[in-house]
N, CA, C and O of each residue as an XYZ file, in Angstrom:
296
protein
N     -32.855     67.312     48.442
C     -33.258     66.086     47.779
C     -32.956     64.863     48.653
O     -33.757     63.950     48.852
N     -31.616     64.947     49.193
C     -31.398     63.693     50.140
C     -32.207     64.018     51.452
O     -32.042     63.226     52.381
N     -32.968     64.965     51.628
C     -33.615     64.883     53.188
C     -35.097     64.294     52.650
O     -35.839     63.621     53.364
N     -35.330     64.594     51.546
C     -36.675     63.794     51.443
C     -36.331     62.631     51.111
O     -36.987     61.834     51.781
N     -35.597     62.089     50.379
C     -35.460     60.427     50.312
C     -35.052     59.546     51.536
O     -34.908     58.325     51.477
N     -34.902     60.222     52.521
C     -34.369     60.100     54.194
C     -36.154     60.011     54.523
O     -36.816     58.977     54.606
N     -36.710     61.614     54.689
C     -38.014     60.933     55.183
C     -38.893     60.122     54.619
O     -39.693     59.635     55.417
N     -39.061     59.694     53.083
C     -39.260     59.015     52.494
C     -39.010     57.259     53.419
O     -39.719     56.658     54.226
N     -38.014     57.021     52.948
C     -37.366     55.912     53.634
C     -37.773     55.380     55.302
O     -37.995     54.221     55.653
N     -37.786     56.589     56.134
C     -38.056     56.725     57.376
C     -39.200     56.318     57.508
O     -39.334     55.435     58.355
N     -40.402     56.755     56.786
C     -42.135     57.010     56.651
C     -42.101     55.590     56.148
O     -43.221     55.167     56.435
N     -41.538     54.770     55.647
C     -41.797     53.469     54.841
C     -41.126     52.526     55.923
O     -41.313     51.311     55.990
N     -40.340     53.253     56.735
C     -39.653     51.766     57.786
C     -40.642     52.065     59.071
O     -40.799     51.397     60.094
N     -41.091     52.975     58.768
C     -42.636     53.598     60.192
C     -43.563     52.591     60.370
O     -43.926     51.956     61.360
N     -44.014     52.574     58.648
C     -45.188     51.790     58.500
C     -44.985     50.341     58.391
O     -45.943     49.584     58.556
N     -44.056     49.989     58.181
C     -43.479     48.063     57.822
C     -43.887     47.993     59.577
O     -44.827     47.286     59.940
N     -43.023     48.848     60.636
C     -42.922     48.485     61.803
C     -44.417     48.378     62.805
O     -44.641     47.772     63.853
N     -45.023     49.005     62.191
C     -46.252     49.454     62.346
C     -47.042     48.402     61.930
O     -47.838     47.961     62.759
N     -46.999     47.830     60.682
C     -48.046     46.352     60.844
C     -47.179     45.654     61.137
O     -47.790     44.645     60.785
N     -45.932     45.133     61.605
C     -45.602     44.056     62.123
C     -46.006     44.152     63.732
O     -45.999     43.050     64.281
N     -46.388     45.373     64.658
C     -46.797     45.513     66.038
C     -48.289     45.329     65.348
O     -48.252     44.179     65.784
N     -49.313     45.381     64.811
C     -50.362     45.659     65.051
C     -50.648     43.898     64.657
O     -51.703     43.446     65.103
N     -49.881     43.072     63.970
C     -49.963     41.466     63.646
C     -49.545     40.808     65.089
O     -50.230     39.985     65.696
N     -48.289     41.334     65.514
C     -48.040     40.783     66.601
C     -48.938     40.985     67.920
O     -48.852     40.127     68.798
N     -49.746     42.021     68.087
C     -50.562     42.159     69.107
C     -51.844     41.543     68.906
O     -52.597     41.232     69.829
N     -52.191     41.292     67.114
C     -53.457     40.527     66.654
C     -53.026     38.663     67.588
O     -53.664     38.022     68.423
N     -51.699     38.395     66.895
C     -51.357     37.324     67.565
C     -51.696     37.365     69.366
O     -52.432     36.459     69.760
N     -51.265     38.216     70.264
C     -51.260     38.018     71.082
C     -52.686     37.883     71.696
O     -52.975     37.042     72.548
N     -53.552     38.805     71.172
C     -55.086     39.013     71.711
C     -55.754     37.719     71.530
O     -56.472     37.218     72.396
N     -55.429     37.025     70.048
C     -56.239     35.785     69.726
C     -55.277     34.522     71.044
O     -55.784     33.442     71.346
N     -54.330     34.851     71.444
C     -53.852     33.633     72.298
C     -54.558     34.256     73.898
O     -54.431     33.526     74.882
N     -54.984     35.060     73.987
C     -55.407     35.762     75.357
C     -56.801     35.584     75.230
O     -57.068     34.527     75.802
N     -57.545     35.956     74.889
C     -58.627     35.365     74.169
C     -59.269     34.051     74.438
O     -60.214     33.696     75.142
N     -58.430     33.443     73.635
C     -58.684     31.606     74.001
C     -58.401     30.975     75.189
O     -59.247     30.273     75.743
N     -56.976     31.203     75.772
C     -56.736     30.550     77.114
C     -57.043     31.055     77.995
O     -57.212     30.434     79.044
N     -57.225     32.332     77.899
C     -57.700     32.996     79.427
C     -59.375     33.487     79.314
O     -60.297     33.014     79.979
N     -59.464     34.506     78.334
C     -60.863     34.694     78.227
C     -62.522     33.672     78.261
O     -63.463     33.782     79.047
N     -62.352     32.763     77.130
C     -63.123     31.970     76.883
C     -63.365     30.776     77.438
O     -64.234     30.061     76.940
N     -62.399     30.219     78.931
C     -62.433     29.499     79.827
C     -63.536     29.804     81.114
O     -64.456     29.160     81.618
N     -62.814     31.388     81.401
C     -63.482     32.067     82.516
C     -64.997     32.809     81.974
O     -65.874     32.969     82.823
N     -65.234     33.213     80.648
C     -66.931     33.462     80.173
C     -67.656     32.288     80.407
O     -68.679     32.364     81.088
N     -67.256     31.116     79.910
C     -68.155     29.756     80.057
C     -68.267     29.586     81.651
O     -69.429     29.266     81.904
N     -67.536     29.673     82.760
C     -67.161     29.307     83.890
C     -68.716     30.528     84.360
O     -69.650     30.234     85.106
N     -68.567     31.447     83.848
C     -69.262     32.702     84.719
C     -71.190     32.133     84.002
O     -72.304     31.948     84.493
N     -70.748     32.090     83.064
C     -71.998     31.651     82.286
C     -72.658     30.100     83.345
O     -73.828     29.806     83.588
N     -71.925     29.693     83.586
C     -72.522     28.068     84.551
C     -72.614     28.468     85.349
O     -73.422     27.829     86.024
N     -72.053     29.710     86.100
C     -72.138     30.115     87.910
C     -72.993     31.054     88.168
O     -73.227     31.397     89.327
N     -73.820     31.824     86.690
C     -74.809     32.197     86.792
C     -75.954     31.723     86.085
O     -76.729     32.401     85.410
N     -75.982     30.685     86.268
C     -77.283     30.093     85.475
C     -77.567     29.774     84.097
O     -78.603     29.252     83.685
N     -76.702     30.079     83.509
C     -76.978     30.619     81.560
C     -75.875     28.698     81.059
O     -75.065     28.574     80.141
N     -76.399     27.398     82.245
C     -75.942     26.151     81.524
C     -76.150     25.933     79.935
O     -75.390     25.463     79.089
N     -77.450     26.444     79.846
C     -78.452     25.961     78.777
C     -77.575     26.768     77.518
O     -77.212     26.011     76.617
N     -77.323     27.739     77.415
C     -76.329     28.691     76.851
C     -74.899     28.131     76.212
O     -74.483     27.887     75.080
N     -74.172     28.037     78.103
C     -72.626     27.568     77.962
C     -72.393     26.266     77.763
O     -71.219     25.995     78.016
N     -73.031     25.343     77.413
C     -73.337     23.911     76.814
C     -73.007     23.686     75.224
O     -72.092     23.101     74.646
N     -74.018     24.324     74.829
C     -73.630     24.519     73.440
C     -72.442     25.325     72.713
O     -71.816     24.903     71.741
N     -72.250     26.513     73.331
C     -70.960     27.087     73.210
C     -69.584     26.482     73.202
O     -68.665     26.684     72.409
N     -69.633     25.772     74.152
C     -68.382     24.568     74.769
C     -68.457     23.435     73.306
O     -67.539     23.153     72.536
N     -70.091     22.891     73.293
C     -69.719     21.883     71.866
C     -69.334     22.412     70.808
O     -68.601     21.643     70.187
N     -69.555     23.775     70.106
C     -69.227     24.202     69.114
C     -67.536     24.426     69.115
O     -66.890     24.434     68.067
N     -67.113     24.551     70.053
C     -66.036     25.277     69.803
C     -65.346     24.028     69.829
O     -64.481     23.829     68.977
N     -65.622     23.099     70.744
C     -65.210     21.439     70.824
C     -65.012     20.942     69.356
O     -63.992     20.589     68.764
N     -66.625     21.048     68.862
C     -66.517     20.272     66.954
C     -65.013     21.451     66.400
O     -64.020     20.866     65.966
N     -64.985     22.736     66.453
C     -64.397     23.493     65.938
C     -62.736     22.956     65.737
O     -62.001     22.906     64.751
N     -62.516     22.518     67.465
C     -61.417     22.416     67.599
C     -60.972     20.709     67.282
O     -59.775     20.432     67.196
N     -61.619     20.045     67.183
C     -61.310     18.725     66.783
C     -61.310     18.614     65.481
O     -60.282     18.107     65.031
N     -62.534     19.074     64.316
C     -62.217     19.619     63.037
C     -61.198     20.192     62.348
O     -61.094     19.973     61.141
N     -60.703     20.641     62.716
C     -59.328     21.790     62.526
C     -58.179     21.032     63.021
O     -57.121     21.375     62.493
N     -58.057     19.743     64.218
C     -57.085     19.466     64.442
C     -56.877     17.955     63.248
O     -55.749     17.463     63.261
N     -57.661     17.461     62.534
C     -58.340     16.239     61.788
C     -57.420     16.983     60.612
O     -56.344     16.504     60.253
N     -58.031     18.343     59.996
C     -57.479     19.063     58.900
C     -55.928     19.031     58.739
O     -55.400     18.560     57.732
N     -55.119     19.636     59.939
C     -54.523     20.082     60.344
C     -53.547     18.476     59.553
O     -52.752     18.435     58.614
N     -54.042     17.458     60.380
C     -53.003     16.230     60.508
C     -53.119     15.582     59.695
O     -52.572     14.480     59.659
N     -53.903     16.063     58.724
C     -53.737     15.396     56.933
C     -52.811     16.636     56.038
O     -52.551     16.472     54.846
């Protein structure tokens, strides 16, 4: 009886640990993502021709990020 309330217990501190790595790596991807990824796509997008493309991309994410910072500071 006490070895199953052991793996019991065990199987429940598995899984807590288990979404706190799979949040913390969500965190990390969305900061990798933004500063590194989405600098160097727009960059590749202008150095191959696709301005007309990475123009608008850049404003959206621009309104995105000035919107959200407006929200943010009320």
């Amino acid at each position: 009886m006490l070895t199953l309330l052991f793996f019991i217990l065990l199987i429940s501190i598995f899984f807590k640990a288990f979404v706190i790595a799979v949040k913390a790596a969500w965190g990390v991807s969305k900061i990798f993502v933004t500063i590194i990824m989405l600098p160097l796509m727009l960059a590749g997008m202008v150095l191959s021709g696709l301005i007309s493309l990475a123009f608008p991309v850049l404003l959206v994410i621009g309104a995105i990020v000035l919107i959200k910072s407006i929200v943010v500071a009320v």
